[in-house]
C-alpha positions in Angstrom: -44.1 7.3 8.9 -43.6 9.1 5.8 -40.8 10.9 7.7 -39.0 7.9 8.2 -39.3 6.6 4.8 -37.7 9.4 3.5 -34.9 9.4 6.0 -33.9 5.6 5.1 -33.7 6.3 2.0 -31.7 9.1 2.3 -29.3 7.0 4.1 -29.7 3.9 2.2 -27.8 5.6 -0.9 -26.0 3.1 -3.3 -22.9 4.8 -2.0 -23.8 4.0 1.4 -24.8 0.2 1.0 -21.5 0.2 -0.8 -19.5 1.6 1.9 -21.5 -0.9 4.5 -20.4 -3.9 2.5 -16.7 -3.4 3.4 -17.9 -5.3 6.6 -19.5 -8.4 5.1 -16.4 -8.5 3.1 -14.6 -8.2 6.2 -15.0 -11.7 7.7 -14.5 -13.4 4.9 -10.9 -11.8 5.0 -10.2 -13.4 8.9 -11.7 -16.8 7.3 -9.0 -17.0 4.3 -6.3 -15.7 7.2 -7.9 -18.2 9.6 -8.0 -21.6 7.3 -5.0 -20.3 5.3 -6.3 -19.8 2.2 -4.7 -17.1 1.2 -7.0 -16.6 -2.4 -9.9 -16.0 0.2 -8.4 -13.8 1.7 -6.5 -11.8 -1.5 -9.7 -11.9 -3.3 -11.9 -10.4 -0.4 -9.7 -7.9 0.6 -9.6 -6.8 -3.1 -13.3 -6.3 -3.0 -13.6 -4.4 0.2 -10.7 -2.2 -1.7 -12.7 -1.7 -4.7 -15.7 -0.7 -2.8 -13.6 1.9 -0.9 -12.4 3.3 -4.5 -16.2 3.6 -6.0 -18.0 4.9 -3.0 -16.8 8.3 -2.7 -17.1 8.5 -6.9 -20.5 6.7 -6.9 -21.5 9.7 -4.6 -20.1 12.3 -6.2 -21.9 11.1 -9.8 -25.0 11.0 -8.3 -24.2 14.4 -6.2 -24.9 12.6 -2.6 -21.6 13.5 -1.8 -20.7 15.4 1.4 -23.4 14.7 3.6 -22.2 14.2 7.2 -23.3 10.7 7.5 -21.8 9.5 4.9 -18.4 10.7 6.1 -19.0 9.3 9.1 -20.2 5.9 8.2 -17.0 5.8 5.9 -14.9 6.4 8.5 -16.2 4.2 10.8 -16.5 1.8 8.6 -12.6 1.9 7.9 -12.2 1.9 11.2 -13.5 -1.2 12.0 -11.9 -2.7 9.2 -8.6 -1.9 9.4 -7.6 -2.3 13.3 -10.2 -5.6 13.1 -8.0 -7.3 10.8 -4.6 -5.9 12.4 -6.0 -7.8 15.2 -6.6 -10.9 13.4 -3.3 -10.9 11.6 -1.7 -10.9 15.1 -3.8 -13.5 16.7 -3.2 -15.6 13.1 0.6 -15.3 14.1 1.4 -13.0 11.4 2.5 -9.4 13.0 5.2 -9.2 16.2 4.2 -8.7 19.3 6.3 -5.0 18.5 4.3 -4.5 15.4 0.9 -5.2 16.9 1.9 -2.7 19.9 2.4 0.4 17.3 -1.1 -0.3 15.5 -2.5 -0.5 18.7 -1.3 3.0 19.8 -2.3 4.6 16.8 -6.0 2.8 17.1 -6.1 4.1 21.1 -4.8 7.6 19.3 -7.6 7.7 16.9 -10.4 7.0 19.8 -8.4 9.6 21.5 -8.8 12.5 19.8 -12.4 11.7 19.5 -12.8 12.0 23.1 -11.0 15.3 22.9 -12.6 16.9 20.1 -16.3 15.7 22.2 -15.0 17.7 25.2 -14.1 21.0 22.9 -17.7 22.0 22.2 -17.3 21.0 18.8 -19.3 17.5 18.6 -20.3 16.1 14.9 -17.1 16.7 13.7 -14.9 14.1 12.1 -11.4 14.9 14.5 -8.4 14.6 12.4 -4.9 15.5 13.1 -2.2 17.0 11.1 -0.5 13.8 10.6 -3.9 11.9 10.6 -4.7 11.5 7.3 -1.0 10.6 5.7 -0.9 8.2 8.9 -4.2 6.1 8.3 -3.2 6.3 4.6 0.5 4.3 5.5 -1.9 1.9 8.1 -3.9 1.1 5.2 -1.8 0.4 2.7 0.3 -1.6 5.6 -2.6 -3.5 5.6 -3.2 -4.4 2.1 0.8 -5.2 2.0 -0.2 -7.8 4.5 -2.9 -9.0 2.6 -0.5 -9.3 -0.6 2.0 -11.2 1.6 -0.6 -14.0 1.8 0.3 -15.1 -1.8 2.8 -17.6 -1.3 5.2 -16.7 -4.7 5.6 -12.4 -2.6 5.7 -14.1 0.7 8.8 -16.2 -0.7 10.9 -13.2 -2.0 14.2 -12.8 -0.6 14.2 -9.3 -0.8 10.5 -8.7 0.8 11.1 -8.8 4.5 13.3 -6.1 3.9 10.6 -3.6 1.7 8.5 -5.5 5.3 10.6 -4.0 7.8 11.7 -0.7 6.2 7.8 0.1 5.4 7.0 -0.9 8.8 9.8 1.8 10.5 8.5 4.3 8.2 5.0 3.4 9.9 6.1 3.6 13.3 7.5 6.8 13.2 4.5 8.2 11.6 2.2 6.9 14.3 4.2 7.7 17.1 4.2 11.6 15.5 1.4 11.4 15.3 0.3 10.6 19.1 2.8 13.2 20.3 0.7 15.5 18.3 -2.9 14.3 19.6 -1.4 14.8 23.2 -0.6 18.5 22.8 -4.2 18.8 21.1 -6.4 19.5 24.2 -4.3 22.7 24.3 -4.4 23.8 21.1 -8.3 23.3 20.8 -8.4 26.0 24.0 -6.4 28.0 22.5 -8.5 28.0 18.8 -11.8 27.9 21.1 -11.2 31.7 22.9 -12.6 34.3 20.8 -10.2 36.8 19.7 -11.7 39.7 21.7 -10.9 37.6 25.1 -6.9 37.1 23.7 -4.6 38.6 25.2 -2.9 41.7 23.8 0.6 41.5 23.6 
């Protein structure tokens, strides 16, 4: 019992909780989008931002940083999140059909490479590609230009869908790079996992 104390509270950490709120702030974003109240959704968004700004700090101050669940939960977390409220901005009417289709592949990319890295003898790692991190980074902010589109004074620039569209084809790219990459993983994980006695000599 004592055992199990200790472990909840070593993952109950304020950084933690913090990082868990990002999905109580979460609906409250696809009830602005839903009932057009685009305040709800601007000031909920900003929120779940902050918290994603403190957490990682919040465990660094109080030296909980690093610890493998706390990645993971993090990353989850953001997970769920982002492609959640891709996929209420597209059922709300506001992404393409097109659009919705390349933040799909990169979600289906991401679950991908998990299912690699679990089948390369290397499970409890957090899989990443090269261009993993600057693409989530370009999905993320994507999403919070989304979210800044909801205030009806940006939404009514002339010159916004244009930063829209350009942004977006920057996007694309990336995410398509990206899943050309994650395919040609599987062979590059057998290639790192043969032990450099068993290469051969050339």
């Amino acid at each position: 019992m004592a055992d199990e104390k200790t472990a909840m509270q070593g993952f109950a950490t304020p950084a933690n909780l913090l990082t868990f709120s990002r999905l109580i702030f979460m609906p409250v974003v696809i009830y602005g989008l839903v009932t057009n109240q685009p305040w709800v959704t601007v000031g909920a968004m900003f929120l779940a931002w902050l918290t994603d700004l403190l957490d990682g700090r919040i465990a660094r101050l109080m030296k909980q940083g690093g610890s493998r669940f706390g990645k993971a939960l993090d990353s989850t977390v953001d997970f769920a999140l982002i492609y959640c409220l891709f996929i209420a901005f597209y059922a709300s009417g506001r992404l393409e059909h097109h659009q919705f289709a390349v933040l799909y592949l990169a979600m289906v990319m991401i679950l991908t490479l998990q299912f690699f890295l679990e089948g390369s003898g290397r499970e409890g790692e957090l899989a990443t590609s090269r261009l993993g991190k600057p693409t989530g980074a370009l999905q993320y902010l994507y999403l919070l230009f989304l979210v800044v589109l909801e205030i009806p004074t940006v939404g009514e620039l002339a010159w916004i869908d244009t930063v829209h569209d350009i942004y977006f084809a920057i996007l694309a790219v990336t995410i398509v790079l990206n899943a050309i990459e994650i395919v040609f993983m599987p062979a590059r994980m057998g290639r790192e996992s043969v032990p450099a006695e068993d290469t051969p000599e050339t």
